[in-house]
C-alpha positions in Angstrom: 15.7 10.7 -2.8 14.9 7.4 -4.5 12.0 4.8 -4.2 13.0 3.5 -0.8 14.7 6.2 0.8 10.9 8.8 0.1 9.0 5.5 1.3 11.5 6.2 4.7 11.3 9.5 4.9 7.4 9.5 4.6 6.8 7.2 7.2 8.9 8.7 9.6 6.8 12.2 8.8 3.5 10.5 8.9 4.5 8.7 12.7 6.0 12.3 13.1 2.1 13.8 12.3 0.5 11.2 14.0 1.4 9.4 17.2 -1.4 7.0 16.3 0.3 5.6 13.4 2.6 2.1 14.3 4.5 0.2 11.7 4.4 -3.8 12.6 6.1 -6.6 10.3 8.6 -9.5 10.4 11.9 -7.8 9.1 10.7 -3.9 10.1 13.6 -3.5 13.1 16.5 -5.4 11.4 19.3 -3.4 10.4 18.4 -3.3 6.6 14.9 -2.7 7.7 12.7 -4.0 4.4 15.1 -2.4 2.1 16.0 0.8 4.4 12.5 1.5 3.8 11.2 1.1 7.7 15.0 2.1 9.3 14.3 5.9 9.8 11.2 5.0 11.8 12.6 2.3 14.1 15.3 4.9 14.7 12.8 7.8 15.8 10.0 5.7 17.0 11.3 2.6 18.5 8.2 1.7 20.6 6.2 2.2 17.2 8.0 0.2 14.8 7.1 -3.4 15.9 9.0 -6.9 15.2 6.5 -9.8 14.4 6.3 -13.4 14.0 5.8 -15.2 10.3 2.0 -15.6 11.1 0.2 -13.2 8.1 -3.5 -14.2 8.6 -2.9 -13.6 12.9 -1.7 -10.5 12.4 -3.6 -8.5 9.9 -6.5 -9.6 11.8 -4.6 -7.9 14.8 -3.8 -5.1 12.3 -8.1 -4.5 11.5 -8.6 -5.0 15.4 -5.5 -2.3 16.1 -7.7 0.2 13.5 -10.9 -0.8 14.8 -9.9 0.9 18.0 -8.4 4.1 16.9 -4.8 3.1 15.5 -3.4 3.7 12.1 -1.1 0.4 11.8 0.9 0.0 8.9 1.5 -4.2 8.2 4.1 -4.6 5.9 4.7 -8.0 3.9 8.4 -8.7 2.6 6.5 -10.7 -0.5 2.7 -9.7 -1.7 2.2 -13.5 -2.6 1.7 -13.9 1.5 -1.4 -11.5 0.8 -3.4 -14.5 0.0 -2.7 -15.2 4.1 -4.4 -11.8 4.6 -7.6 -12.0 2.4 -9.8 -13.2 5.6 -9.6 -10.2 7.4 -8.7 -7.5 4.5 -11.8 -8.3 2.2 -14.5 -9.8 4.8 -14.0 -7.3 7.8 -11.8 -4.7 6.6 -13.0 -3.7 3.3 -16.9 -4.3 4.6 -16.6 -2.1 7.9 -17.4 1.1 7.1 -20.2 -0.2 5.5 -21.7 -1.9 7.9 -22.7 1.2 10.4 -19.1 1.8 11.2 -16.1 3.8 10.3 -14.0 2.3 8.1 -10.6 0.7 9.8 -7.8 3.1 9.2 -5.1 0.7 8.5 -2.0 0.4 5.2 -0.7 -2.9 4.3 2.5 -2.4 2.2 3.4 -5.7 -0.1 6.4 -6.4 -2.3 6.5 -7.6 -5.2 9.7 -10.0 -6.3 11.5 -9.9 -9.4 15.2 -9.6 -10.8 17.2 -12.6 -9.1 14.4 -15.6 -9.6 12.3 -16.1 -7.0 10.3 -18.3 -8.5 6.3 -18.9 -9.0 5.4 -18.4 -5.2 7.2 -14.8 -4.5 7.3 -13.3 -7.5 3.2 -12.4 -8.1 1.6 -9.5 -8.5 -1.9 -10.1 -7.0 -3.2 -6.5 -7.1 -6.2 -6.9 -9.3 -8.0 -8.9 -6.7 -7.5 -6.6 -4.3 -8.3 -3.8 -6.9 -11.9 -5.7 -7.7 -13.1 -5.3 -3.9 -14.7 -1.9 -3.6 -13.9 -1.4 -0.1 -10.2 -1.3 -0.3 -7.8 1.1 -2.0 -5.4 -0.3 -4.1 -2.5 1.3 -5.5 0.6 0.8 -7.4 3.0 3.3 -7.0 6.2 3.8 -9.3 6.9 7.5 -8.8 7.8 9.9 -6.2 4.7 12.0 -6.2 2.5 9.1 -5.8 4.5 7.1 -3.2 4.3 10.7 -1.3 0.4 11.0 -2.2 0.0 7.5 -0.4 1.8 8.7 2.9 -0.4 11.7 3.3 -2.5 10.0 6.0 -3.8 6.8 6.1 -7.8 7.4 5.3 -9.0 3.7 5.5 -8.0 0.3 4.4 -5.4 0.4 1.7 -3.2 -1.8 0.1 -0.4 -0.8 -1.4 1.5 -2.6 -3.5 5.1 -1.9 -3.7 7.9 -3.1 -6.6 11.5 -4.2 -5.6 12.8 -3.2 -9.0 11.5 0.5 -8.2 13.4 0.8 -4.5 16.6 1.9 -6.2 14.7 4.5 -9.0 14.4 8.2 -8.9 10.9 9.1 -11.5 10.2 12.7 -10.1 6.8 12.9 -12.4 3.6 10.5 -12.9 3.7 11.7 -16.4 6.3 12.2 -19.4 8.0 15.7 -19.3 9.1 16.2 -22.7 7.0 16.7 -25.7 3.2 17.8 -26.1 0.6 15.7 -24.9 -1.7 17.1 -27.3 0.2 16.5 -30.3 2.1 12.9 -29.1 1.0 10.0 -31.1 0.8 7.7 -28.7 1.0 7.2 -24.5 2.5 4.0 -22.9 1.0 3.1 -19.5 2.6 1.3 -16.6 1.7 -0.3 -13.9 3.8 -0.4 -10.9 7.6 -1.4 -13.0 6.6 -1.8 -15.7 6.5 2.5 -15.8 10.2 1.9 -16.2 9.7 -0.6 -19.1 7.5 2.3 -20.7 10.5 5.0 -20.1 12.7 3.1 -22.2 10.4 2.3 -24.8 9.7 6.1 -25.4 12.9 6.0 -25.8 13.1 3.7 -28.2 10.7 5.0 -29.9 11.8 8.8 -30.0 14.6 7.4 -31.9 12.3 6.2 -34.8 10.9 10.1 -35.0 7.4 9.0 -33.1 6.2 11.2 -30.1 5.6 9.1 -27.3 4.7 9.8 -24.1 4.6 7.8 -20.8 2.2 7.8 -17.6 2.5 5.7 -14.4 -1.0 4.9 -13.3 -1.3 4.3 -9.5 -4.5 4.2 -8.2 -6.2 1.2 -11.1 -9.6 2.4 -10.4 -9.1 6.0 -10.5 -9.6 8.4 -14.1 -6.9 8.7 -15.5 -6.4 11.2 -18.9 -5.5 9.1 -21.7 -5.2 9.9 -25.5 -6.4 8.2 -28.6 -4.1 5.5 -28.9 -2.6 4.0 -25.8 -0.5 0.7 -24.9 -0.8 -0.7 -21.0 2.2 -2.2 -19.2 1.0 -5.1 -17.3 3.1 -7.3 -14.6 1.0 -10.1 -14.4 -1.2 -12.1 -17.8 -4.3 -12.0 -15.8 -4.1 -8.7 -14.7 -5.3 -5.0 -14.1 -4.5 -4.0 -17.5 -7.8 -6.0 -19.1 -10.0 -4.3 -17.1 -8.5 -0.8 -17.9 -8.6 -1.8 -21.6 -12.3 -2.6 -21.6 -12.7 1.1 -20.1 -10.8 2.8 -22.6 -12.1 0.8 -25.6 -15.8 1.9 -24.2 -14.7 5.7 -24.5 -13.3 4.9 -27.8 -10.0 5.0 -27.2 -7.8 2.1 -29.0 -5.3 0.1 -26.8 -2.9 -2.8 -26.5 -1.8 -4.5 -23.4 1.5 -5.8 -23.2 1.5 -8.9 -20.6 3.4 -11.9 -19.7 2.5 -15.2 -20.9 -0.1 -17.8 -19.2 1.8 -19.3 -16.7 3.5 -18.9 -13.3 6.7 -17.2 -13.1 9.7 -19.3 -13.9 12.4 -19.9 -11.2 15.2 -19.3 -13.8 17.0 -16.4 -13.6 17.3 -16.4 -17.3 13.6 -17.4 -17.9 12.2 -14.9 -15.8 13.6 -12.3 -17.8 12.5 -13.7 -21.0 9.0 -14.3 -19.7 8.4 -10.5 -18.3 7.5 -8.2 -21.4 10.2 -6.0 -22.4 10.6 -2.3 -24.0 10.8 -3.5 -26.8 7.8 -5.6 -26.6 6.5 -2.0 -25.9 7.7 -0.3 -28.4 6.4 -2.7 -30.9 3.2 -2.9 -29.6 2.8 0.7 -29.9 4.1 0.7 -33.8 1.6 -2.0 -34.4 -0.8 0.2 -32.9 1.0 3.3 -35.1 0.5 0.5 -38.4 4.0 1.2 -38.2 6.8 -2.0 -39.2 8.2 -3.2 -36.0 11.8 -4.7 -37.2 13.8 -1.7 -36.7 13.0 -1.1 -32.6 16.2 -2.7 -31.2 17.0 -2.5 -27.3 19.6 0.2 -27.9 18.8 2.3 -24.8 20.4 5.1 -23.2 20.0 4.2 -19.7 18.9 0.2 -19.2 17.5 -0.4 -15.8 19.5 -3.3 -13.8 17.7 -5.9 -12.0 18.3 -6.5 -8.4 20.0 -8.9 -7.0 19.8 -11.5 -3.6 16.4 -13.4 -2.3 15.6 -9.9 -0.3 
């Protein structure tokens, strides 16, 4: 199964476990069904699965209140730039709840984030690392299999999960490369979210100049993570999780380069947005530098180059 199709399947299992568990969202009972992703649930659980108006900061205060007495709703948002419409409820009630002499609100809001036909500056954002910087809330970021099916083992408290339409149509069975020797590689490439499939290619790339590199997905931003002595981090936005995941490494002595977009909005071009998210081979030169290696000779010459998705949805 790929991205969208275990994100299906996982819900359905999860309503399956759980009769408390309702999906809500504009979008979640039309016939592509947020990318197939909520289809298999409307079809099993039709009373669960439940259309909604374009009103974000109503309903995920409907969605806190729906947890607050005993359900396990999971909000879903076609764009995670409408997240900003959510922040009320998410980081003053949700997050603070089961702090506050209360259990915490058992409640999943799934986001997507845009990118491959040129959405523009207002649905193309990755705002995870605010979310990620309130303590309350678990954030994740999940580009492989085994994590999107770590997420849907049961919804545990108020989590966030933010979800990449480049990944819906991608199949990466493992969180971590399978080839090679982690021990011995010279250097490990870190994604966040997409940009896991930006740090494939770039081991790729790589491998062909005779340099052992291996790749990791990291999903949960504020979780441990094992890491080796040189690493380069993946970031999808220029003011993003990746800084603060650098500071932690450099403080356990570990060197690291972040690879980021540049200081400004995404552009509406189709052609600009391409040019302004960082590449493989930005990757793959930013580990050489790291290697004090000559960057010159990393061309994009890859074996298997990831299309980007097309239409507004």
């Amino acid at each position: 199964m790929n991205y969208a199709e275990t994100i299906a399947h996982e819900t359905a299992a999860l309503m399956e476990r759980d009769p408390r568990v309702i999906v809500m969202g504009a979008g979640v009972t039309d016939e592509k069904g947020i990318f197939g992703t909520t289809r298999l649930a409307h079809e099993r659980f039709p009373g669960r699965v439940i259309e909604t108006p374009l009103s974000e900061t109503m309903l995920t205060g409907a969605l806190v209140g729906l947890a607050q007495n005993g359900w396990k709703p999971i909000f879903v948002h076609a764009r995670a730039d409408f997240m900003t419409l959510s922040m009320e409820h998410l980081i003053n009630t949700a997050a603070k709840w089961g702090y506050m002499g209360s259990d915490a609100p058992k409640l999943m809001v799934r986001c997507i984030i845009g990118q491959g036909w040129g959405n523009g500056p207002q649905h193309t954002q990755s705002t995870a690392h605010w979310f990620a910087a309130d303590p309350g809330l678990r954030t994740l970021l999940p580009a492989t299999i085994p994590a999107l099916k770590r997420v849907y083992t049961d919804i545990e408290g108020p989590t966030v999960v933010f979800e990449h339409r480049r990944l819906y149509e991608s199949e990466i069975k493992g969180d971590i490369s399978q080839y090679g020797d982690p021990d011995t590689a010279d250097i490990q490439l870190i994604g966040l979210s997409a940009t896991t499939l930006d740090c494939i290619e770039a081991c790729a790339l790589l491998r062909k100049r005779g340099i052992n590199a291996e790749w990791a997905s990291m999903s949960n931003p504020n979780a441990s993570f094992p890491t080796m002595r040189r690493v380069v981090i993946a970031d999808l936005n220029n003011q993003g999780l990746a800084a603060d995941i650098g500071i932690r490494m450099m403080m356990s002595g570990i060197d690291s380069l972040i690879v980021r977009p540049p200081a400004t909005p995404v552009p509406a071009s189709y052609p600009l947005e391409q040019a302004w998210y960082p590449t493989p081979v930005d990757i793959a030169n930013a580990a050489l530098s790291l290697l004090g290696e000559e960057s010159e000779s990393v061309v994009g010459d890859l074996d298997e180059p990831f299309a980007p998705t097309g239409g507004p949805f």
